[in-house]
Each structure stands twice: as C-alpha cells, then as structure tokens.
C-alpha positions in Angstrom: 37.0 -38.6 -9.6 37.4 -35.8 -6.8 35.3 -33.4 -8.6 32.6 -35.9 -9.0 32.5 -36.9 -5.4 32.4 -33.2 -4.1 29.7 -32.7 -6.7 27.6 -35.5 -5.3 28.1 -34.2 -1.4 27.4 -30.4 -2.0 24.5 -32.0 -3.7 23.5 -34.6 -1.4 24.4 -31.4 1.1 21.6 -29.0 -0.4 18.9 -31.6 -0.5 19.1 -32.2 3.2 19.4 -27.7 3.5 16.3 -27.7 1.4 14.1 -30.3 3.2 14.8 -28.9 6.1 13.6 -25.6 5.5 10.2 -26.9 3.7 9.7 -28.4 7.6 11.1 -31.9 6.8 8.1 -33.3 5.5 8.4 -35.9 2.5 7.0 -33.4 0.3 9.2 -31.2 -2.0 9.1 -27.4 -1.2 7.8 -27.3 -4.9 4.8 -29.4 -4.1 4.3 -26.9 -0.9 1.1 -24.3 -0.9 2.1 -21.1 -2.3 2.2 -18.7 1.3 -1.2 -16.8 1.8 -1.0 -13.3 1.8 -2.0 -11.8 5.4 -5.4 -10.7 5.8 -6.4 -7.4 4.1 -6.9 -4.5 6.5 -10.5 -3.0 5.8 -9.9 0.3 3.2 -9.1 3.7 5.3 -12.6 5.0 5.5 -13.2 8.6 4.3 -13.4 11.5 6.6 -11.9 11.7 10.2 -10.2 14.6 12.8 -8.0 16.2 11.2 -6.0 18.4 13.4 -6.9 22.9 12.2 -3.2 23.5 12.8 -2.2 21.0 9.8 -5.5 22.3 8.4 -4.2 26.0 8.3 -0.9 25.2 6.7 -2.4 22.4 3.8 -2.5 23.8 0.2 -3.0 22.7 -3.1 -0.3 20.9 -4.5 -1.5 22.0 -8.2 -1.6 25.7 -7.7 -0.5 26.1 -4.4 -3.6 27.9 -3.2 -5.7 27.1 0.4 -7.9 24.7 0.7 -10.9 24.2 3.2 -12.6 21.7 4.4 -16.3 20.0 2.9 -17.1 16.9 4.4 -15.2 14.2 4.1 -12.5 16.2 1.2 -10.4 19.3 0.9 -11.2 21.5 -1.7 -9.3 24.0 -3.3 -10.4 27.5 -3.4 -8.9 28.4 -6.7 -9.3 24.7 -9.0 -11.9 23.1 -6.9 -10.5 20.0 -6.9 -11.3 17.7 -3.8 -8.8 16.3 -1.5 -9.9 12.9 0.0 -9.2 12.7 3.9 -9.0 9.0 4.7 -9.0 7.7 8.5 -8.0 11.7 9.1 -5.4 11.7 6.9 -5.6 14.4 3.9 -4.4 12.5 0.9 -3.1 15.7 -0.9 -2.0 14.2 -4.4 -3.2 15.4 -8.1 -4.1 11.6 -9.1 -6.1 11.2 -5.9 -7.8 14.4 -6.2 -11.6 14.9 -7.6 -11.8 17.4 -10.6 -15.1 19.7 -9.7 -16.9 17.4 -12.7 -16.2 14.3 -10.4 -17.1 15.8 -7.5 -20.0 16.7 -8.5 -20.9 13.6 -9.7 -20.4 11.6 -6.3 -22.7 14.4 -4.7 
C-alpha cells in the first residue's frame, strides 16, 4: 500500500514538473508546436580580403604546393584545383575544392 501511494505522488509530482515547464497552459507539452529553428543566416558569399600574409603561407592541402589567387578561389599551381574564399575566408579542403574540369565549367 506504501509503494502504491509513493507511486501515485512521484507521479502526481512529475505532472505538475511537466506542466510547468510547457508554460502552464492546459495543453500537454505533446500537443505543443515543435520549436522553430532560428532564422538562417544568408550563405557566406564568395570572395572577400583576405589578408597576403595568410595568403603567402596558404598551400595546397593535396600536394602541398602554393596557391595564388583568381578571383573569388585559390588555385593551385601544380593540380589546378580552386579553393573557394567565402566572406574572406579560404576554405582550403579537397571536397570543397574545384577540379580544373569544374572550374572551368563555372567560368
């Protein structure tokens, strides 16, 4: 008989924990609006300052060689691939990268 009247008041205990964190309202927090994601930021825009010190030491992750700069990308001197700087920020990665075929494709 114990055990069933602390079951009922960790129960009766929880219900009152969870309606007052779904703001008290006579809704159940399963009936509640799923939360709404913030706002999404507009996509970092190609191209940008990038400072020529960081510029100078930047190479190509893939064969290690120097890249320069064309437009809006990086490209490496040896493979050719292209290095997208977004809102000034060199995105040196392989999977991010433009093969020369891409690249020339985009124009």
């Amino acid at each position: 008989m114990k055990r069933l009247v602390l079951l009922l008041v960790a129960a009766g205990g929880a219900a009152l924990w969870l309606k007052s964190r779904s703001g008290g309202g006579g809704e159940s927090w399963a009936n509640q609006p799923a939360a709404q994601p913030s706002l999404a930021v507009d996509p970092p825009k190609l191209g940008g300052e990038v400072d020529a010190e960081l510029l100078a030491i930047l190479a190509c992750p893939l064969d290690k060689q120097p890249v320069k700069r064309e437009g809006d990308y990086l490209v490496c001197q040896e493979c050719q691939r292209h290095y997208p700087i977004r809102d000034g920020i060199p995105v040196m990665l392989v999977d991010e990268a433009l093969t020369p075929e891409q690249a020339a494709t985009t124009g």
